[in-house]
C-alpha positions, 0 to 999 in steps of 0.5 A: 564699254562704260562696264569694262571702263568702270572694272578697270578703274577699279583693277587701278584703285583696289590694286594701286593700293593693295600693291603699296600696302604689300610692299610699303605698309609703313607709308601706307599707314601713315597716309591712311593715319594708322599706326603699326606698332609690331610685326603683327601690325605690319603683318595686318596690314599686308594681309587686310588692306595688301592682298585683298585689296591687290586681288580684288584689283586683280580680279576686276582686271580679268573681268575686264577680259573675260566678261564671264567673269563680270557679274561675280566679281560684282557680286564679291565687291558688293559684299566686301563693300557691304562689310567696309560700309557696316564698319563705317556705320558703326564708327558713326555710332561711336562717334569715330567718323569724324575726319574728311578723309575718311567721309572721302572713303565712306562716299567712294564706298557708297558711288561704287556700292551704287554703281555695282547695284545698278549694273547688275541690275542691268545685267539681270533685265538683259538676261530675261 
């Protein structure tokens, strides 16, 4: 129950926020303190922050559904925040993770990369 609990306030937040950069991609980045500057720009936008994170949300919701489908997801979103989590690192080398905000994202990136080990470790001792 805590897993479905757990996708689906995942299906909310990925897709809440893939949703509204698709749809409003200027409001979006002036929220996160980006600037679009182009089509390009807001093409990007839509593309990066809209629609993967709009099917990231949407596949925790069918997760949540068809629990066959649980341990994949999990093992995505562990990648995806993998990738998120070596920018951050890399952003705190050059000196550039220096606001609040995104400290808030970088701890909400690590509680879910946590979370998701710690589930799919369970998974794995139910198997065997």
């Amino acid at each position: 129950m805590i897993t479905k609990i757990f996708l689906l306030i995942t299906a909310v937040i990925y897709g809440g926020l893939g949703g509204w950069a698709l749809i409003d991609p200027i409001s979006f980045v002036d929220e996160v303190g980006l600037t679009i500057k182009s089509s390009l720009g807001s093409s990007e936008i839509r593309s990066v922050y809209g629609g993967i994170n709009l099917l990231i949300g949407l596949f925790a919701l069918a997760a949540v559904f068809q629990s066959k489908h649980e341990e994949l997801f999990m093992k995505i979103l562990i990648f995806v925040i993998i990738g998120i989590l070596l920018g951050r690192i890399v952003s705190l080398i050059f000196g550039e993770l220096n606001s609040a905000f995104l400290w808030g994202f970088t701890a909400f990136e690590l509680v879910w990369f946590t979370t998701l080990c710690i589930y799919l470790n369970q998974m794995k001792k139910k198997i065997f």
